[in-house]
C-alpha positions in Angstrom: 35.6 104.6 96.0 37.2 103.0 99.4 39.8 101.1 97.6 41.1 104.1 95.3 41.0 106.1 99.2 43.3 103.2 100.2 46.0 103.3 97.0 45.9 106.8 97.2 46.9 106.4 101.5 49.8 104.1 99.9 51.0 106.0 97.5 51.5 109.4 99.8 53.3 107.1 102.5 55.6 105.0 100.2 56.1 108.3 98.3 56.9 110.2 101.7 58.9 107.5 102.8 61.5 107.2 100.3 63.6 110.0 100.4 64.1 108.8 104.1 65.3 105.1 102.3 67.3 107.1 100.4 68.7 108.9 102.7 69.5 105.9 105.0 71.1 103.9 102.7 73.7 107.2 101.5 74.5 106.7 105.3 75.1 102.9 105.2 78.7 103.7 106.0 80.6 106.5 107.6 82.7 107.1 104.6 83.8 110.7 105.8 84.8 109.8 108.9 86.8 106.3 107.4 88.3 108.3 104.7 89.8 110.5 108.0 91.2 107.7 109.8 92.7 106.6 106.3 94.6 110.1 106.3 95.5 109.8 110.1 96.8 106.3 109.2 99.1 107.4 106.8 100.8 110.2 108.3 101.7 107.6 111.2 102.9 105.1 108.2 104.9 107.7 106.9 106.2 108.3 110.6 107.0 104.7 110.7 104.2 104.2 113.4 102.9 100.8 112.0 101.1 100.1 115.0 99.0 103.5 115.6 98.6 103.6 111.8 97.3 99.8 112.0 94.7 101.1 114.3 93.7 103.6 112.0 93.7 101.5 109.2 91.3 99.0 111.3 89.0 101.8 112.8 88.5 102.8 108.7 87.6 99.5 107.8 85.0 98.9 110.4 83.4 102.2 109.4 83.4 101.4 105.9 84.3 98.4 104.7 86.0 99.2 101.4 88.9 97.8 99.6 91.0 101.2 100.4 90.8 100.3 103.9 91.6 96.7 103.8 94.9 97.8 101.4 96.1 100.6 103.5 96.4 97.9 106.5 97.6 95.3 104.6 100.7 97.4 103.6 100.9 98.5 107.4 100.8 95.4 108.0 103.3 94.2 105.6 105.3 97.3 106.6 105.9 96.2 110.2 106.4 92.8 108.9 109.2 93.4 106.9 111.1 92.9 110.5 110.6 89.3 110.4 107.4 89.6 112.2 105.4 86.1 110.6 102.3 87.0 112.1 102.0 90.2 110.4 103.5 88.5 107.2 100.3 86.7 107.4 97.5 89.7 108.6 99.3 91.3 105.6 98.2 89.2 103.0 94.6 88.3 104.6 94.3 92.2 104.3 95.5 92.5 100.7 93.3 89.7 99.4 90.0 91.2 100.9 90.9 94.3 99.2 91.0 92.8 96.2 88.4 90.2 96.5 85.6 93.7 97.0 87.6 95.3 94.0 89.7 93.2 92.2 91.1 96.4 90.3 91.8 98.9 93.1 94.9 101.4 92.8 95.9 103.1 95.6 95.7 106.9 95.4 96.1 108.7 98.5 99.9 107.4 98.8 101.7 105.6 97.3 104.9 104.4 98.7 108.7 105.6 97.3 110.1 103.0 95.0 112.3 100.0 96.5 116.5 101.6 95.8 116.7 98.6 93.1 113.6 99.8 91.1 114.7 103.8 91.3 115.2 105.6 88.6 119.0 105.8 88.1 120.7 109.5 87.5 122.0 109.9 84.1 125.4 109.7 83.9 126.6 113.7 82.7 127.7 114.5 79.4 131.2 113.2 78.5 134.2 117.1 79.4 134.7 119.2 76.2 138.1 118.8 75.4 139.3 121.7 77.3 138.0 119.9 80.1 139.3 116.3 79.2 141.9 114.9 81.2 145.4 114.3 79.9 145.6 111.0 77.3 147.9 108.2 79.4 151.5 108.2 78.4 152.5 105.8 76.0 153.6 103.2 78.5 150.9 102.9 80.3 148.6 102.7 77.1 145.5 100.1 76.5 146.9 96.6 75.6 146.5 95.4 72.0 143.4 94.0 70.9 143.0 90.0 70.6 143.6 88.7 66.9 140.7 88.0 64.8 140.2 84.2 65.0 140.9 82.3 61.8 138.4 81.7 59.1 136.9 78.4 59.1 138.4 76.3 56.3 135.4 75.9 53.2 134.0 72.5 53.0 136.0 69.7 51.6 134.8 68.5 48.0 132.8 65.5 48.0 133.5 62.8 45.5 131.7 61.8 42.5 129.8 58.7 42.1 
């Protein structure tokens, strides 16, 4: 009778104690409070605050260690880098590859930044006048030079010999 006293002791404290494990390891990071510097961080990117929003970026990762965070600073990073600074060049790509060593497939989705003028979308060009609209044809004289002649056929093979 003692020992099924003593298993029944374990069982209510293990049982009692685990929604308090649970509960501690929910709260293994501050992700509300990271996710907030993460917003702070990139309304002072956008602001072209790379410093402040560095801080930001750094505060988020030390509260929770995600690949977000480590991404977000690595483009701050590589943001104020893009002034020739070598140093942050370098923290740039540190930050990058930690992101993507904790999640190899991350995609940013809080912001994403505007597209490079060379990789924009271009504008169409608009739909060629009506004819109403059309400007005058050039005068005769001042009219599109003749195209090139064709270049000659190539002459058919010469007739081989009998043997």
């Amino acid at each position: 009778m003692g020992t099924h006293r003593v298993l029944t002791v374990v069982l209510a404290i293990l049982l009692g104690l685990a929604p308090l494990a649970a509960h501690a390891a929910g709260e293994l990071f501050d992700t509300k409070a990271a996710g907030q510097h993460i917003d702070q961080g990139i309304a002072l990117l956008k602001a072209k605050n790379f410093d402040a929003a560095i801080g930001k970026f750094e505060e988020s990762a030390e509260l929770d260690p995600g690949a977000e965070a480590y991404y977000y600073l690595g483009y701050a990073y590589y943001l104020k880098g893009r002034s020739g600074d070598m140093e942050s060049r370098a923290l740039s790509r540190e930050n990058f590859e930690k992101a993507y060593e904790i999640e190899p497939n991350f995609t940013p989705t809080r912001y994403k930044p505007a597209q490079p003028a060379a990789f924009a979308p271009q504008p169409q060009p608009e739909a060629s006048p009506t004819p109403a609209e059309a400007p005058p044809a050039a005068p005769p004289s001042q009219a599109a030079e003749p195209a090139a002649p064709a270049p000659e056929q190539p002459a058919p093979p010469a007739e081989q010999p009998k043997q």
